[in-house]
matplotlib code that plots the C-alpha trace (Angstrom):
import matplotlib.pyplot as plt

x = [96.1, 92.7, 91.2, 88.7, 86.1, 85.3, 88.5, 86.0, 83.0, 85.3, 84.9, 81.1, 80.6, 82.7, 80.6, 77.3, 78.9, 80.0, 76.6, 74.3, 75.8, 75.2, 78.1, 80.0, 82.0, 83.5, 85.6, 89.0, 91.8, 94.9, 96.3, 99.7, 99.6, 102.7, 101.9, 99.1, 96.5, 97.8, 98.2, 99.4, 98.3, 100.7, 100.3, 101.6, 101.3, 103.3, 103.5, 102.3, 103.2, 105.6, 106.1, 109.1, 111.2, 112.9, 116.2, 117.3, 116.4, 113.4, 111.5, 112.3, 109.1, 108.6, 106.7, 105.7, 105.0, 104.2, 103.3, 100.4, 99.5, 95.6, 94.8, 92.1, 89.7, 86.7, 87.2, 84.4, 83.5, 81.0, 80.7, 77.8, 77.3, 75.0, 74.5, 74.1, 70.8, 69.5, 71.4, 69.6, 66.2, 65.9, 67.3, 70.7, 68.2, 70.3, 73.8, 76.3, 76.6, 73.2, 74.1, 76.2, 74.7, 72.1, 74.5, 76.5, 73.4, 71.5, 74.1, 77.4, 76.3, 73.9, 77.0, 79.3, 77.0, 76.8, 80.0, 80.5, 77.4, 78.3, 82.0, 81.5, 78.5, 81.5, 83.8, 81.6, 80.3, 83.7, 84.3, 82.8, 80.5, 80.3, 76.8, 73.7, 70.8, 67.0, 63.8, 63.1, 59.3, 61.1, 61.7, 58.8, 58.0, 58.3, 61.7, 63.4, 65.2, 66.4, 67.5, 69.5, 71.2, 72.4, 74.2, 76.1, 77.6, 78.6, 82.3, 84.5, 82.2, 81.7, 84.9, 84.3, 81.2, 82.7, 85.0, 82.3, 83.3, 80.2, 77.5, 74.9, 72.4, 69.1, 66.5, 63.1, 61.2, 63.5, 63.0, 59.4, 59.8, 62.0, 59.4, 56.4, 58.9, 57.6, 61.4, 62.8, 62.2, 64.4, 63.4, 62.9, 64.1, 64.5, 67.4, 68.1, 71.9, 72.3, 71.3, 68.7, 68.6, 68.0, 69.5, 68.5, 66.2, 66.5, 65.5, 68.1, 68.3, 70.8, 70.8, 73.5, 75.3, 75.4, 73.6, 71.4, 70.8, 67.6, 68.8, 65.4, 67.0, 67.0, 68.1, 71.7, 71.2, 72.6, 75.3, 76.1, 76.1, 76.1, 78.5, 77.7, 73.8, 73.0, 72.2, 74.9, 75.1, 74.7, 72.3, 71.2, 73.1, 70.5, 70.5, 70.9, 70.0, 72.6, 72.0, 73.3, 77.0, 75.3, 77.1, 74.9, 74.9, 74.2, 72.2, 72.3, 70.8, 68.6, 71.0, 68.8, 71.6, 74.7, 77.5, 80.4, 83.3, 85.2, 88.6, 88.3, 86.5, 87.2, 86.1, 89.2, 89.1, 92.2, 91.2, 88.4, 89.2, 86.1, 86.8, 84.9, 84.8, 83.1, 82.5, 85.3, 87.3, 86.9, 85.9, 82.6, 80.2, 78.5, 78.2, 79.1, 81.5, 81.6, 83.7, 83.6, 86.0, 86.1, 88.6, 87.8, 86.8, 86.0, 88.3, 87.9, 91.3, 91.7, 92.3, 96.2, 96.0, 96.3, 95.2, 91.4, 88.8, 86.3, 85.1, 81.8, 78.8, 75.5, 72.3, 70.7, 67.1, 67.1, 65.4, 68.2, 67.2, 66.0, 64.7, 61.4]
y = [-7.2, -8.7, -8.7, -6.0, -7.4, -4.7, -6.5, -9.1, -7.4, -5.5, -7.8, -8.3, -4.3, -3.7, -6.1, -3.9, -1.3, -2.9, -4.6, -1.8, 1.0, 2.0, 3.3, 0.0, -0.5, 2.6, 1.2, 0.8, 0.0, -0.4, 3.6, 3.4, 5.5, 8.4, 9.1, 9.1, 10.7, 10.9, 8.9, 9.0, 8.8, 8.4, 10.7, 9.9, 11.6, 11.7, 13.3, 11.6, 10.4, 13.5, 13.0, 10.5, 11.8, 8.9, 11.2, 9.7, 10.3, 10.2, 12.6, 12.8, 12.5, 13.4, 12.3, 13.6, 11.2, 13.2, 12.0, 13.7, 13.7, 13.1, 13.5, 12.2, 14.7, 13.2, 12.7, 11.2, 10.2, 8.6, 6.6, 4.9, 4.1, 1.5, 1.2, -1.8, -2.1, -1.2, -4.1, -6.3, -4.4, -5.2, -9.0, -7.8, -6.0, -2.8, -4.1, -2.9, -5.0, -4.1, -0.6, -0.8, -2.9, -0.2, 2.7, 1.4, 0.0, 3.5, 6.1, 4.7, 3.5, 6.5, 8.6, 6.9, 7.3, 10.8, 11.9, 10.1, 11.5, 15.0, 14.5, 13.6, 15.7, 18.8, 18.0, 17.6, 20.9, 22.4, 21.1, 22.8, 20.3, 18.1, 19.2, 20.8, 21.8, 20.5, 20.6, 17.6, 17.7, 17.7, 14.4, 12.8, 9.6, 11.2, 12.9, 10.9, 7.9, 11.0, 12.9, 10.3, 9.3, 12.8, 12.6, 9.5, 11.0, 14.1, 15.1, 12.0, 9.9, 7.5, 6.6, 5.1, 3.5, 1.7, -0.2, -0.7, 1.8, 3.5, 3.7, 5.7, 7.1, 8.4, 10.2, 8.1, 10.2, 10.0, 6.1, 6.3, 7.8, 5.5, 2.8, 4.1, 5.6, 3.9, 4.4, 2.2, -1.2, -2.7, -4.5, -2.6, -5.3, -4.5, -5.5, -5.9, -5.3, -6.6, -10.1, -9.7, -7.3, -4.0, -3.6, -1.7, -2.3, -0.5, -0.5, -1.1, -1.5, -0.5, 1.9, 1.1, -1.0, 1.0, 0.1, 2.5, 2.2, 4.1, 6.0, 5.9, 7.2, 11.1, 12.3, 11.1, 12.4, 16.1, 17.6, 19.1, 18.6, 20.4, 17.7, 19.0, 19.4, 19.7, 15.9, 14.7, 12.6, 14.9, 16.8, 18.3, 22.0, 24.8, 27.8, 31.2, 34.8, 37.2, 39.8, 41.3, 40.4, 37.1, 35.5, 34.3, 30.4, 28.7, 25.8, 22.1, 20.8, 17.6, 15.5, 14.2, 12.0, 11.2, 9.3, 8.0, 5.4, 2.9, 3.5, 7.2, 7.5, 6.1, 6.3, 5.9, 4.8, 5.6, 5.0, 2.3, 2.4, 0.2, -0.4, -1.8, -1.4, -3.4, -1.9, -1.4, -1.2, 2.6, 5.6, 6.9, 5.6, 1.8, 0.6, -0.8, 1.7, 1.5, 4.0, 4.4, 6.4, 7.0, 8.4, 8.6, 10.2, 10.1, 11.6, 11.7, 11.3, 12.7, 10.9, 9.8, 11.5, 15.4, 15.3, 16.0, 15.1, 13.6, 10.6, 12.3, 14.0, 15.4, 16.9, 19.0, 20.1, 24.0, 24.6, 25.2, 23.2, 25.5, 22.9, 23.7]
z = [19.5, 19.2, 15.4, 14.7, 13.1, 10.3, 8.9, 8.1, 6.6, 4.2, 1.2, 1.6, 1.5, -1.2, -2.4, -1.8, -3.4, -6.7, -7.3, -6.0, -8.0, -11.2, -12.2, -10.8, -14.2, -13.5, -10.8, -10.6, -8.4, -10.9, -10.3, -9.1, -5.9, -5.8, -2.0, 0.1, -1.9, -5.7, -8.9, -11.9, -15.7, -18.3, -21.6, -24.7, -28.2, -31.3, -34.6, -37.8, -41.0, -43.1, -47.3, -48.1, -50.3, -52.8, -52.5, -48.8, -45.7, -43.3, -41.8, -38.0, -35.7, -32.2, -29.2, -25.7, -22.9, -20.1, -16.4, -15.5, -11.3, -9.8, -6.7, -5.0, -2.6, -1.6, 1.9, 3.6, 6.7, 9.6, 12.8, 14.6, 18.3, 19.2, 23.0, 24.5, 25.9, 22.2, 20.9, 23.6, 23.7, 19.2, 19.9, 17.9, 14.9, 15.5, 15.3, 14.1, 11.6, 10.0, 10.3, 8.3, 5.9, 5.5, 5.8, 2.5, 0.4, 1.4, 1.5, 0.1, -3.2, -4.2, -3.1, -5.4, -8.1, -8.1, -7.5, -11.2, -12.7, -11.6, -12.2, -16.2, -16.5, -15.1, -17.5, -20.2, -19.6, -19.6, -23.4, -25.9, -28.4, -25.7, -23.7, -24.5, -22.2, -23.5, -21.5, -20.5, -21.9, -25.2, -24.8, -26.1, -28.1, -31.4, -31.0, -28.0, -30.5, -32.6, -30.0, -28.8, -31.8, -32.3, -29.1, -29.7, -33.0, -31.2, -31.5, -31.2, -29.6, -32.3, -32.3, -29.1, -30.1, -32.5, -29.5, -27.6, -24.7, -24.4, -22.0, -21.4, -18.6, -18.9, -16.5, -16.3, -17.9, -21.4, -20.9, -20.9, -23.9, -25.3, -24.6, -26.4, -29.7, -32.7, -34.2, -31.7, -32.1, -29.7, -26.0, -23.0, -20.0, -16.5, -14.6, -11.2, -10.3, -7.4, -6.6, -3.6, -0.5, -1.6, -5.2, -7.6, -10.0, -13.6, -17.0, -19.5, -23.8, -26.0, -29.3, -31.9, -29.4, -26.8, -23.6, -22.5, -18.5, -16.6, -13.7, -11.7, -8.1, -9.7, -6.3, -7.4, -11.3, -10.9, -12.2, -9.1, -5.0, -2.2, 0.0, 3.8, 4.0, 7.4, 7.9, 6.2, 2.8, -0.3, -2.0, -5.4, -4.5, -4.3, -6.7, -4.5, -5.3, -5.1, -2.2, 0.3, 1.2, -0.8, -3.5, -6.2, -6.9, -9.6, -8.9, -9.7, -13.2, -13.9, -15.7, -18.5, -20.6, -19.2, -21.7, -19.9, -21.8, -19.8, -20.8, -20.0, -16.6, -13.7, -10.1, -8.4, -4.3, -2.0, 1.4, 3.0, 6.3, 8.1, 12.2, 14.6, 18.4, 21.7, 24.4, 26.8, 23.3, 23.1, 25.4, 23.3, 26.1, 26.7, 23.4, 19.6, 17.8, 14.0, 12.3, 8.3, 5.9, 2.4, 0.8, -3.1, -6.2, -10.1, -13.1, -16.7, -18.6, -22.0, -25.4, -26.3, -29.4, -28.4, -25.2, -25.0, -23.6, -26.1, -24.6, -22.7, -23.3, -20.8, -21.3, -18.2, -18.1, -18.1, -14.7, -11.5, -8.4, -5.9, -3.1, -3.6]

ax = plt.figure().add_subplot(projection="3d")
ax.plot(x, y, z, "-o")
ax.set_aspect("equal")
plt.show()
């Protein structure tokens, strides 16, 4: 069977996506699969230290180790035909190679991103102590270091400051701030991520140790996503009156901080299928095939001590996204 040359651009597009997103650390591929789409994580807890009594004896402890499954459900997917006379008529500009060059440094990365962002920022919301919701005018250059330093000693989360676990996102707008705060006396240095081509290109400092990374692509900084928009890719999902036979829906927030920790959330991918087909190789018509899936998605695990999630925080701005 003759090689299909996808095979070979597989390392230099997983590449593009480890460089060009933001939320790269995030990544990881030591799960051990259970079947086709599901992992597991191992919990443990145990009981603490009881009163020794100097009479005999000890006091018997117990422990839970419980496998927990995860199953992956963002199932993605797209294909390209290029015909051949467009391949000639560009001298080889819109190959398929290219394509996808620009499919996974356009659409690929910014989709990885926010399927983390609006992952943690959901299960952040659903623990109480862990999320707030602050216009984001009230971010200014007199409260913004304050502001911030109060969420990085909410709940637990100092405990994973102290490891050095931490990082933490911020909207543009909460950066400018940051620059011009007269309490913050650290540098401001931008950062390119990836080396060349079209990476992006952030500002990044840190508070207290923790890095503090600008996300300045907001299309990707929501805390939720409509998944099928009529052109494909994803965006910001829209709020929706209820009305007739209409169900109301809540619409996506402005994430204005975002704190993830690295031990604790993970982007997890199952499936990269990349393939690759000349013509004659297929029945699609006279032309280049390229066929992309992604099979993936992001979890946040909770703590080993009683089994909660800790490790997270977000702050949206008030106003829904209505499209406008």
């Amino acid at each position: 069977m003759a090689l299909n040359y996808a095979e070979v651009w597989q390392a230099e597009l997983l590449e593009i996506l480890m460089q060009g997103a933001l939320t790269s650390p995030f990544i990881t591929q030591n799960v051990r699969w259970l079947d086709a789409r599901t992992f597991h994580f191992t919990r443990m807890s145990t009981s603490g230290y009881k009163n020794h009594s100097r009479e005999g004896g000890w006091n018997r402890g117990s422990y839970a180790q419980t496998d927990v499954p995860f199953t992956v459900t963002h199932d993605r997917d797209v294909e390209f035909l290029v015909d051949k006379a467009d391949v000639d008529e560009t001298n080889a500009t819109a190959s398929i190679q290219n394509i996808s060059r620009v499919f996974e440094q356009t659409q690929a990365v910014p989709e990885t991103d926010a399927l983390f962002f609006s992952k943690v920022a959901r299960a952040a919301q659903a623990t109480a102590g862990y999320h707030s919701s602050t216009k984001t005018s009230e971010y200014t250059k007199e409260t913004v270091f304050g502001k911030l330093k109060t969420i990085l000693a909410a709940g637990k989360l100092r405990r994973y400051k102290a490891n050095g676990t931490l990082v933490m996102y911020v909207s543009s707008p909460i950066m400018d701030a940051l620059e011009q705060s007269t309490e913050f006396t650290r540098k401001i240095e931008m950062t390119q991520i990836a080396e060349g081509g079209m990476g992006i290109e952030t500002r990044v400092t840190d508070i207290d140790g923790v890095p503090i990374m600008e996300v300045i692509d907001d299309e990707r900084f929501y805390d939720a996503f409509d998944w099928s928009p009529n052109d494909g890719g994803f965006a910001p999902l829209k709020k929706v009156a209820a009305g007739s036979g209409v169900e109301a829906v809540t619409g996506a927030h402005k994430i204005n901080v975002l704190v993830a920790c690295g031990q604790t959330c993970k982007t997890v991918p199952k499936i990269a299928s990349i393939y690759y087909f000349a013509p004659g190789a297929h029945t699609e018509g006279d032309g280049y095939l390229y066929q992309n899936r992604s099979l993936s998605d992001t979890f946040v695990f909770p703590n080993g001590r009683d089994g909660k999630i800790d490790s997270v925080y977000v702050d949206v701005d008030t106003t829904e996204y209505t499209g406008a």
